[in-house]
VODRENKOL-765936 format. One record per residue (C-alpha): residue in three letters; x, y, z. Coordinates in steps of 0.1 Angstrom, whole numbers. Layout:
% VODRENKOL-765936
{ALA,{X,Y,Z}}
...
% end
This chain:
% VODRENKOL-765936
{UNK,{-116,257,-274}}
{UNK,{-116,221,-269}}
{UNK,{-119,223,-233}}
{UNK,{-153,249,-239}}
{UNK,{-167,220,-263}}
{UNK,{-164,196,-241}}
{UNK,{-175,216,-208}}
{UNK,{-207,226,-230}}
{UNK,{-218,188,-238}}
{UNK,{-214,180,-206}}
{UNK,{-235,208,-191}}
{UNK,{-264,203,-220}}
{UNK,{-259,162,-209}}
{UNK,{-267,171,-173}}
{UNK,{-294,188,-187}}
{UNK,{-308,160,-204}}
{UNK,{-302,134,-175}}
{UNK,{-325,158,-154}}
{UNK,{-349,156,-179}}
{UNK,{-350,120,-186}}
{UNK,{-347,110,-147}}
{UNK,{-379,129,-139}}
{UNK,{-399,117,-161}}
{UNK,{-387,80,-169}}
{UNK,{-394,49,-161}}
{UNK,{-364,36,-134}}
{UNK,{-361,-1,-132}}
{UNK,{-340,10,-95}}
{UNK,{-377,16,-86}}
{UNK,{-392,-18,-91}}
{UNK,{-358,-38,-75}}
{UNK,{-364,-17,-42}}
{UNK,{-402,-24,-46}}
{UNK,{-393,-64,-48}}
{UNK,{-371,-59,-20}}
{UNK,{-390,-38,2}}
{UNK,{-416,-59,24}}
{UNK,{-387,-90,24}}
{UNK,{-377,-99,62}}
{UNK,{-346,-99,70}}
{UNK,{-342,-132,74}}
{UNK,{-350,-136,31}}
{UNK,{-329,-109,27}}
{UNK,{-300,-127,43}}
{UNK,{-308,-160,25}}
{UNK,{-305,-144,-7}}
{UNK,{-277,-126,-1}}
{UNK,{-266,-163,12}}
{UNK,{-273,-176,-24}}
{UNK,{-261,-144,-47}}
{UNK,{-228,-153,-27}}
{UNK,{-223,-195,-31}}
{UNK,{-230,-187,-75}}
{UNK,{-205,-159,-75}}
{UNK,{-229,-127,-75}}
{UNK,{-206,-111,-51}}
{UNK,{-223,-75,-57}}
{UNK,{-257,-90,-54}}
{UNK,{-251,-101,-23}}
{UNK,{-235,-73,-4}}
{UNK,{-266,-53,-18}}
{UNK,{-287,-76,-1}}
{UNK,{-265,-77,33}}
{UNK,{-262,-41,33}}
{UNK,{-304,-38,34}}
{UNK,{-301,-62,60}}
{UNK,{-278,-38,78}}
{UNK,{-293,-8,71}}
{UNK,{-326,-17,95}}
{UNK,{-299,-28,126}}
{UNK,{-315,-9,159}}
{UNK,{-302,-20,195}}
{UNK,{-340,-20,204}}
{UNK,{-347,-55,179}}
{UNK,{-353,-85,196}}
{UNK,{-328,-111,200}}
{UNK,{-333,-129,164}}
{UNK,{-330,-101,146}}
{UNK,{-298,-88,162}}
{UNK,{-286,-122,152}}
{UNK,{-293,-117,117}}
{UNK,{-280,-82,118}}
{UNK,{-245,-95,134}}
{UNK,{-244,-121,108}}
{UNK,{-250,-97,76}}
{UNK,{-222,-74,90}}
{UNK,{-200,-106,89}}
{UNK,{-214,-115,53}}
{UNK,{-205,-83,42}}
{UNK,{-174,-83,54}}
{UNK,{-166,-117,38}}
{UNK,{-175,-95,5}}
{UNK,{-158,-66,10}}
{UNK,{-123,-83,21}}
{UNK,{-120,-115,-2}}
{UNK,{-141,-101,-36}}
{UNK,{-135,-64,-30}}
{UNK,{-97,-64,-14}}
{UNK,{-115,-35,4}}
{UNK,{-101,-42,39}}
{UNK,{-109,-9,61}}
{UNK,{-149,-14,53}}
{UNK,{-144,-50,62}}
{UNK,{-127,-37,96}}
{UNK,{-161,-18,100}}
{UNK,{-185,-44,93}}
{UNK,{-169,-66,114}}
{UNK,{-167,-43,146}}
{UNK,{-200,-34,144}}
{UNK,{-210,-74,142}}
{UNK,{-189,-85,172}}
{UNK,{-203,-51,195}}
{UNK,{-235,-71,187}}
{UNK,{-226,-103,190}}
{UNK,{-203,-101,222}}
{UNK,{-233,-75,235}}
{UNK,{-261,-103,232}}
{UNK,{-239,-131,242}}
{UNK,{-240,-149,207}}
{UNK,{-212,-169,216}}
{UNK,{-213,-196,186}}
{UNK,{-210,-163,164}}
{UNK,{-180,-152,180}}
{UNK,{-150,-172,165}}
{UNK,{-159,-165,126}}
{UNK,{-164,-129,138}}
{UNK,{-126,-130,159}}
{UNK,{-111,-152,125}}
{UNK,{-123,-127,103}}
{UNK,{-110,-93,121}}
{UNK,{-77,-113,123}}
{UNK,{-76,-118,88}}
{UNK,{-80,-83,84}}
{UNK,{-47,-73,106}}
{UNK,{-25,-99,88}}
{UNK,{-34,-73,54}}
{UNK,{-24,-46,72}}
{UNK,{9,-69,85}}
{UNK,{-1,-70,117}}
{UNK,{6,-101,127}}
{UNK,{13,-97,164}}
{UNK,{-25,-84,169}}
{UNK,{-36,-111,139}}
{UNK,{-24,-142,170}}
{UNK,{-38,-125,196}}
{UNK,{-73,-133,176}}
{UNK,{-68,-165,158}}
{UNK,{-60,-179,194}}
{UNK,{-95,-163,210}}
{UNK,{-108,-177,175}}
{UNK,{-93,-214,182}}
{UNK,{-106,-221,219}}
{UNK,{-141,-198,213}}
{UNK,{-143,-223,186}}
{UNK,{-136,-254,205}}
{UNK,{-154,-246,232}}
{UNK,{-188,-241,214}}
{UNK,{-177,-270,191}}
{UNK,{-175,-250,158}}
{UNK,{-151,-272,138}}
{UNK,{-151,-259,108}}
{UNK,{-142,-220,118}}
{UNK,{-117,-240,141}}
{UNK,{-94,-259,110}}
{UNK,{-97,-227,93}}
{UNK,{-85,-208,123}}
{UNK,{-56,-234,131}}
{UNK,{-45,-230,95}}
{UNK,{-39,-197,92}}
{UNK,{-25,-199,136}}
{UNK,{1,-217,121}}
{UNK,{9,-200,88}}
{UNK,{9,-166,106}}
{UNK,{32,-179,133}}
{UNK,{58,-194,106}}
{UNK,{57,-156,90}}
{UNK,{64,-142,122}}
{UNK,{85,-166,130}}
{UNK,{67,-174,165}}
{UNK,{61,-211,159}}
{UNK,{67,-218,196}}
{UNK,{44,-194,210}}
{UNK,{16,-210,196}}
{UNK,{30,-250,212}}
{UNK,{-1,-251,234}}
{UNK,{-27,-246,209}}
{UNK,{-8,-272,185}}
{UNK,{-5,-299,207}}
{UNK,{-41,-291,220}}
{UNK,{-51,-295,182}}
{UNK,{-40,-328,183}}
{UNK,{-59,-339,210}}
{UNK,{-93,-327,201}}
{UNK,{-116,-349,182}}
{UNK,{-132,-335,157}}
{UNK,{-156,-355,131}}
{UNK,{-148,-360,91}}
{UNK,{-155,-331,73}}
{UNK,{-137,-309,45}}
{UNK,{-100,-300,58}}
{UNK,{-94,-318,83}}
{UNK,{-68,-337,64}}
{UNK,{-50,-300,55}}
{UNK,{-50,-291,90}}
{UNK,{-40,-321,106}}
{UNK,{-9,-321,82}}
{UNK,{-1,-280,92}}
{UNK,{-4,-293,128}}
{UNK,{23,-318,121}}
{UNK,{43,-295,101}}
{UNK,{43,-270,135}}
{UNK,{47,-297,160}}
{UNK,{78,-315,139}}
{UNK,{93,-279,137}}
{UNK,{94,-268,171}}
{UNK,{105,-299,180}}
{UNK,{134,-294,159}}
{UNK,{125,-319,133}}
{UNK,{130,-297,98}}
{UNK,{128,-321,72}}
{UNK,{100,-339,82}}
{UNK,{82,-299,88}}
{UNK,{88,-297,57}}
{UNK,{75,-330,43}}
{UNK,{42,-326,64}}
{UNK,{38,-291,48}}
{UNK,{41,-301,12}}
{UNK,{19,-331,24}}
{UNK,{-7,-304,37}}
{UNK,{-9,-286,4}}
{UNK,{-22,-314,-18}}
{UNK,{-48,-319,11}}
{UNK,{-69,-288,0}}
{UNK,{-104,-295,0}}
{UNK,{-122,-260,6}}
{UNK,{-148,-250,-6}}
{UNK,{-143,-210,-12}}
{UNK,{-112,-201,-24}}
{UNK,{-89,-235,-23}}
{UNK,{-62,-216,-44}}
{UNK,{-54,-191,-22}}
{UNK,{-55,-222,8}}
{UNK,{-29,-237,-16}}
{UNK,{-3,-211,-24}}
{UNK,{0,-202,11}}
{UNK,{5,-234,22}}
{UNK,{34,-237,-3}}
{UNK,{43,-207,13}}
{UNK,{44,-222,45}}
{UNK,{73,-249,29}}
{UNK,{91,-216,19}}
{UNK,{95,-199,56}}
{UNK,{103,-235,70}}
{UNK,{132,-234,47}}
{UNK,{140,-196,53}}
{UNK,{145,-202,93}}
{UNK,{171,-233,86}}
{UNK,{192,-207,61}}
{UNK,{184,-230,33}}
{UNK,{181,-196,12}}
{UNK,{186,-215,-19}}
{UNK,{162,-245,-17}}
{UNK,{132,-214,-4}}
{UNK,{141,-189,-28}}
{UNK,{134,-224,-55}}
{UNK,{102,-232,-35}}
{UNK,{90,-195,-34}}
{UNK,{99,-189,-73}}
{UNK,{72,-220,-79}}
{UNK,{45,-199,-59}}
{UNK,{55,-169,-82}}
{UNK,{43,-186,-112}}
{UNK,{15,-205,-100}}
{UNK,{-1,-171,-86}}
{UNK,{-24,-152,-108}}
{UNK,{-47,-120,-107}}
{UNK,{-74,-136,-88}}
{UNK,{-47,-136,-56}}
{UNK,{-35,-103,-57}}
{UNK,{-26,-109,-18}}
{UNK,{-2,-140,-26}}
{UNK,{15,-121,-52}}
{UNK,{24,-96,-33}}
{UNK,{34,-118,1}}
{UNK,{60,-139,-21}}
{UNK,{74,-115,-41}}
{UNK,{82,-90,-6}}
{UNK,{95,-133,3}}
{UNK,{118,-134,-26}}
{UNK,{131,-96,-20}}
{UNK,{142,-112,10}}
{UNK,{157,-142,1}}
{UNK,{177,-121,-24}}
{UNK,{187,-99,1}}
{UNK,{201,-126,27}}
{UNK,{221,-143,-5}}
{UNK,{237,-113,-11}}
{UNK,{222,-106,-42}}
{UNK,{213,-67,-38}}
{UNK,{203,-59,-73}}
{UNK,{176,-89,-77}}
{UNK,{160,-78,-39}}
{UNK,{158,-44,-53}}
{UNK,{140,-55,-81}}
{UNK,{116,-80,-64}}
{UNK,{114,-52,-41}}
{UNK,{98,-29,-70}}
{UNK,{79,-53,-78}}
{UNK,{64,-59,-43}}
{UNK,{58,-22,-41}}
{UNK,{40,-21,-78}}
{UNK,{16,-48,-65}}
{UNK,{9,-33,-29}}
{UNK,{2,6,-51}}
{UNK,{-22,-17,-72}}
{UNK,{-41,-32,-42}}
{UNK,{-44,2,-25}}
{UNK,{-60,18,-56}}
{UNK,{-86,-11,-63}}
{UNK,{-93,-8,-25}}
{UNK,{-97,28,-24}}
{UNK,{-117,25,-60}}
{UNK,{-143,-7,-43}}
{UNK,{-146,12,-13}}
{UNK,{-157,44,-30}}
{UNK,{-181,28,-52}}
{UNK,{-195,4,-26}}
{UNK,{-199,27,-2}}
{UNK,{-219,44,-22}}
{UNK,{-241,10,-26}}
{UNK,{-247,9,8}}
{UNK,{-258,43,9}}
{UNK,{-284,40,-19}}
{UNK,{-298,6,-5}}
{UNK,{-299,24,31}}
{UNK,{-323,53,15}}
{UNK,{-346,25,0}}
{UNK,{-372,31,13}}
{UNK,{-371,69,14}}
{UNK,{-361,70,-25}}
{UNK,{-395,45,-33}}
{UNK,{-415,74,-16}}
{UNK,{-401,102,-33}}
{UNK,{-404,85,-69}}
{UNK,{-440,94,-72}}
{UNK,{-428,133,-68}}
{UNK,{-403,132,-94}}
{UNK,{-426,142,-120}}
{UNK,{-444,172,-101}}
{UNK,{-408,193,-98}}
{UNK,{-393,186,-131}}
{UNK,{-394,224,-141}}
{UNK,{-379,233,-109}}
{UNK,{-350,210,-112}}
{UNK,{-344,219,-150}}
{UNK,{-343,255,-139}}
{UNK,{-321,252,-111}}
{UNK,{-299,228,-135}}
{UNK,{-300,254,-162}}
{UNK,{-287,282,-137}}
{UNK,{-262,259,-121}}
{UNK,{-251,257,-158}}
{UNK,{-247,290,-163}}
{UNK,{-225,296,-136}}
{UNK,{-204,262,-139}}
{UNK,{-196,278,-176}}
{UNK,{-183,311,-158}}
{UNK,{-161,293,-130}}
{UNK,{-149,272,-161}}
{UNK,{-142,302,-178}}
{UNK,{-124,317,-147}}
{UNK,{-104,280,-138}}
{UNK,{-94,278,-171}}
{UNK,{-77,312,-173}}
{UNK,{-63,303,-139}}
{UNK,{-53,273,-151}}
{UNK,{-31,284,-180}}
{UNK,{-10,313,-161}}
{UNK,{-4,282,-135}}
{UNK,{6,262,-162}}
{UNK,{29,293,-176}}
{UNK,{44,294,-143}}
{UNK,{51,260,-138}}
{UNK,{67,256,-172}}
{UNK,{88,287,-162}}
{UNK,{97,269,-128}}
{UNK,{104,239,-145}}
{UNK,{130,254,-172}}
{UNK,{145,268,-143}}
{UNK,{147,241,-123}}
{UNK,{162,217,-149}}
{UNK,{187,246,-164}}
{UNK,{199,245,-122}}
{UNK,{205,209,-122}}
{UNK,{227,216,-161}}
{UNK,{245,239,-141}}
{UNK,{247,214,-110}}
{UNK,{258,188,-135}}
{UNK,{284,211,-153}}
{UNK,{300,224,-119}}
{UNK,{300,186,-107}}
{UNK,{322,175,-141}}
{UNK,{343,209,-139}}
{UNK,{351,201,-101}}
{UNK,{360,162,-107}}
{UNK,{382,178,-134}}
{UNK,{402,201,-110}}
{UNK,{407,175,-81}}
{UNK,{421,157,-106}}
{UNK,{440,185,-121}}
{UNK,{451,195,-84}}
{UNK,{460,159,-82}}
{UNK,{486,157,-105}}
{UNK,{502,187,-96}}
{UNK,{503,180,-62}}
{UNK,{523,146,-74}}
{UNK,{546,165,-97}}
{UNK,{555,190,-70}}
{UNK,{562,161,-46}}
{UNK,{586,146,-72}}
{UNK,{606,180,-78}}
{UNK,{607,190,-42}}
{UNK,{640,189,-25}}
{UNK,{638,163,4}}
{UNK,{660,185,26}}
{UNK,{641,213,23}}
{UNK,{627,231,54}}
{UNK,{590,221,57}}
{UNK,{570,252,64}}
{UNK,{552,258,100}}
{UNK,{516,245,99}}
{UNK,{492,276,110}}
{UNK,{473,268,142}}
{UNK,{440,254,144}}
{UNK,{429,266,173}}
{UNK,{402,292,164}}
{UNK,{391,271,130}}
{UNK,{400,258,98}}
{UNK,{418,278,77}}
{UNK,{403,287,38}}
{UNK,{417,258,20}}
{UNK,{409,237,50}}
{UNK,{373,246,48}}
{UNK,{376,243,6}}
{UNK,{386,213,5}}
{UNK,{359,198,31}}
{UNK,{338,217,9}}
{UNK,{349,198,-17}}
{UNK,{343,163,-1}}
{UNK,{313,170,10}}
{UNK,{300,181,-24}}
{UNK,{310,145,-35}}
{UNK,{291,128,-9}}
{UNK,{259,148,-14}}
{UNK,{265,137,-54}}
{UNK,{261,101,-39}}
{UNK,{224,92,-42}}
{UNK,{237,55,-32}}
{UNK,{246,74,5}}
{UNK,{222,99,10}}
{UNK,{190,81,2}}
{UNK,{197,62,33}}
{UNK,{169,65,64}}
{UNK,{200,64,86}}
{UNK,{223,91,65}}
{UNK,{229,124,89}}
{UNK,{255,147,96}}
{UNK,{277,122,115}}
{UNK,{274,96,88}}
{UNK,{290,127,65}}
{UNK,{309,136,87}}
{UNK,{325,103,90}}
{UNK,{328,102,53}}
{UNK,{344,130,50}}
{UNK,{370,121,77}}
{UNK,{361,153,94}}
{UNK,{340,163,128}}
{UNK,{304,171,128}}
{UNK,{310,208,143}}
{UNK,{331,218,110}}
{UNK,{314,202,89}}
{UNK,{282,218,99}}
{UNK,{298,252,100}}
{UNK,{311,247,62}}
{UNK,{276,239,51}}
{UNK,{259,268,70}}
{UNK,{287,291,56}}
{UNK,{289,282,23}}
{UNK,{251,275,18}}
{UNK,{233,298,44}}
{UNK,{213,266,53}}
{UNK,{218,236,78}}
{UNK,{223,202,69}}
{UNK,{189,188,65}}
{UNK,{183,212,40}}
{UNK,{208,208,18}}
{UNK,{204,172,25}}
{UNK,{164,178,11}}
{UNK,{178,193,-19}}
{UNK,{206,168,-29}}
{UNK,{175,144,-27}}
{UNK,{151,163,-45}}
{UNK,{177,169,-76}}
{UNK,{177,126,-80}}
{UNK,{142,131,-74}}
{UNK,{136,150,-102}}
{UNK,{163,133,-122}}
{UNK,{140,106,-117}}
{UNK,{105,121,-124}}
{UNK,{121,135,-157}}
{UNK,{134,100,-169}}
{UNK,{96,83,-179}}
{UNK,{112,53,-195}}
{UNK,{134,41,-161}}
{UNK,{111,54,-136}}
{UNK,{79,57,-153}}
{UNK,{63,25,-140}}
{UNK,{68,34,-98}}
{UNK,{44,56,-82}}
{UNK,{54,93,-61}}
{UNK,{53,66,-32}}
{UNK,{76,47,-45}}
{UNK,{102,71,-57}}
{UNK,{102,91,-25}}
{UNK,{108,61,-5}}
{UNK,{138,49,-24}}
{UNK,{150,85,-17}}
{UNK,{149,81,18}}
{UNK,{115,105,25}}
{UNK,{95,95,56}}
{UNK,{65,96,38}}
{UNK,{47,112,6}}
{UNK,{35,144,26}}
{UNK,{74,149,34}}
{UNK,{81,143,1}}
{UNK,{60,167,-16}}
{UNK,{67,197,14}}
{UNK,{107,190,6}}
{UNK,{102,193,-33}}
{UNK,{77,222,-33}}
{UNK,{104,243,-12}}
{UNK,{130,237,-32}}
{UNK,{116,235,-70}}
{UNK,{81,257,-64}}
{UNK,{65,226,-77}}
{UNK,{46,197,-64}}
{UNK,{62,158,-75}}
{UNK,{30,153,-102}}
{UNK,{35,190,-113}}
{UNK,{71,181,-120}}
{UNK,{62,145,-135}}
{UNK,{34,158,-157}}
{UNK,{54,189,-175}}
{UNK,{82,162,-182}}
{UNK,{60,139,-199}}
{UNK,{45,169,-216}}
{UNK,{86,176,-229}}
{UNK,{91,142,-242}}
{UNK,{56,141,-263}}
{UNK,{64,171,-278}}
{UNK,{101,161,-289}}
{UNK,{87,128,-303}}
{UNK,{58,148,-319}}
{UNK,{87,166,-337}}
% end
């Protein structure tokens, strides 16, 4: 009945909102009419200024009405402007937004016009910007292949400020990658270029000293220029994130000598000095400090920093998906301006059409909701049966695991006591010829070994893990092996392999307090799945329901028991 209430308010709300949207004043109707004769050239200057006090929504409004009158056919000012909104945008969308794949977009679409005009002073902020883009994505190899055409596009039309930034994140990138000398030619060409005062030059000329004392084998002092370079930050947008990732860059120096110690130090200081507003260092240093773990030997602290990493790229992803949702939807309404100003003078004339066709689309939402919501409850019936089913299987996995450990053991000592009371003189019996197979206990006890293995979730949530790795483990060939598993389990190895994962999988989605925090993602990747679509094909098969089915009628078992 709850459900019903709340399906009914919201159909008489809709009813309401039709009402009071015909025949209401909108305030959406006098911004578009402000807006509406502006030239694009005001339109980009406010968006300009919305942008330098922080109105970051403002202004990709205002670029995005800029945008939305782009036509090949313009003349060549106008195409200008266009090309430089895209970019604008952009900026918004990737540094404000973390919305990456619309700032891909925006920046295509600039440098087709910009590169089809021949704006050339436009091009190296437009080939900066898309390489900013790929290093997000972890790109890095396609990231350098940009930052250089940035750096000499930049020189060569004398644009000196897109040039430091561009050399500052050449180097940084080519640290990461560990590529230092493939960028030589550009560092030693930074050094020889004059360029006049202005805001970080200081910064850069200390990260061209860092590059050039490291790939001339001179570490310590790299390192020195680098720390030297991050107290030179002078931008003006965003000098933080300039700063941790310079501090980043004293990190990888120290990474590349094996001084795992003195980086993991260095990278823990960029850990704390992070915060919310860089979302994208955060997760860069802690995947750093997975590493370092990992190369000191210290597997359980990787793993965790390696969680961690993982928590903080899920949390990206969703804010990106959530911006680019709700700002593409921006962009649509300021694209239909002009269309929506026309149409708000006929609002009034079809109210009682739309509160009839409201009213009947009312009616019939209530019946579907009906219909769903008897659907809905024998589903959930059936997935609570599945469910029951599925965890009394893994008791009785559980139980035939102990009672199995128990005879090997069992078998164990008897096999020890009848090798103390045997008589050493004894004739030792023929062994039966193995010529057309293994023999029953043969093929029980491989059984038996590879049981164990599949228990190992350590083993089989490896990428690599196959039938030779078992095979090997089992100190057995690949042929018997396979031939006990197909016998014993009318399957072939990868399925069994599946299921073995998808019974820690569920161990997993049923224990909310140790695994509650990490995502389907996450969980299936610590399994050894290829991907989440994998994942959820493998578990359906074998349980009948999907991961979140799974996850969400075990959350529903432990609120009841701590309801009682």
């Amino acid at each position: 009945m709850s459900l019903m209430r709340k399906i009914i308010i919201l159909a008489v709300a809709a009813l309401l909102v039709t009402f009071f949207y015909a025949y209401g004043k909108i305030d959406y109707d006098g911004i578009m009419n402000r807006w509406s004769g502006a030239s694009l050239a005001e339109l980009k200057a406010d968006g300009n200024a919305c942008l330098e006090r922080g109105a970051a929504d403002s202004a990709l409004a205002l670029y995005t009405m800029v945008t939305s009158r782009y036509d090949p056919d313009m003349d060549r000012d106008e195409l200008k402007l266009c090309a430089q909104a895209f970019n604008n945008a952009a900026y918004v969308y990737m540094f404000h937004l973390n919305n990456y794949s619309e700032a891909y977009v925006n920046l295509l679409k600039a440098q087709h016009i910009a590169e089809d005009i021949g704006f050339d002073d436009f091009l190296p902020c437009l080939y900066l910007n898309i390489g900013n883009v790929y290093t997000t994505y972890y790109d890095n190899d396609t990231a350098l292949k940009f930052y250089k055409k940035a750096f000499h596009s930049a020189i060569a039309v004398e644009d000196w400020e897109i040039l430091l930034t561009t050399f500052s994140n050449l180097v940084g990138t080519s640290f990461q990658e560990k590529r230092v000398d493939e960028i030589k030619n550009e560092v030693y060409t930074f050094k020889r270029t004059d360029i006049p005062q202005m805001p970080m030059l200081a910064h850069s000329r200390a990260m061209g000293a860092a590059a050039e004392a490291f790939i001339e084998g001179r570490t310590d002092e790299a390192v020195a220029c680098a720390r030297k370079a991050a107290t030179l930050v002078d931008a003006k947008i965003n000098p933080e994130r300039f700063r941790l990732f310079t501090k980043i860059l004293i990190v990888q120096i120290l990474e590349s000598q094996k001084r795992y110690g003195e980086a993991l130090a260095e990278a823990m200081k960029v850990e704390r000095e992070s915060h919310e507003e860089t979302p994208d260092v955060q997760e860069s240093i802690s995947l750093i400090i997975a590493g370092l773990y990992s190369e000191m030997g210290k597997a359980d602290s990787a793993l965790a920093w390696q969680r961690t990493q993982m928590q903080l790229k899920d949390s990206l992803f969703r804010n990106q998906q959530y911006n680019q949702i709700r700002d593409l939807n921006v962009a649509y309404e300021m694209q239909n301006a002009d269309a929506k100003l026309q149409r708000s003078e006929n609002r009034r004339r079809t109210v009682m059409v739309a509160l009839a066709i409201t009213a009947v689309a009312t009616v019939v939402i209530l019946v579907l909701a009906l219909a769903v919501i008897r659907r809905n409850r024998r589903l959930d019936r059936s997935n609570h049966d599945l469910y029951r089913r599925n965890a009394e299987i893994m008791r009785m996995n559980e139980n035939e695991r102990r009672m199995r450990t128990e005879y090997e053991r069992r078998i164990a000592e008897c096999e020890q006591e009848i090798s103390r009371l045997s008589v050493k003189d004894a004739p030792q019996p023929k062994r039966r010829p193995q010529a057309e197979g293994m023999d029953d206990a043969a093929k029980q006890s491989l059984l038996e070994k590879i049981s164990v293995v599949m228990d190992d979730v350590g083993e089989i949530s490896k990428n690599e893990f196959s039938v030779d790795r078992l095979s090997k483990l089992v100190g057995s060939n690949s042929h018997y092996v396979s031939q006990v598993i197909n016998e014993t389990y009318g399957k072939n190895f990868s399925a069994v392999l599946g299921e073995a994962r998808v019974r820690q999988a569920c161990k997993r989605l049923a224990d909310v307090a140790a695994y509650g925090n990490l995502t389907i993602e996450a969980i299936a990747g610590e399994l050894g799945f290829k991907s989440r679509s994998n994942f959820v094909t493998v578990f359906k098969k074998v349980t009948g329901l999907t991961p979140s089915e799974y996850k969400k009628i075990s959350k529903e078992n432990i609120s009841r028991q701590v309801d009682k």
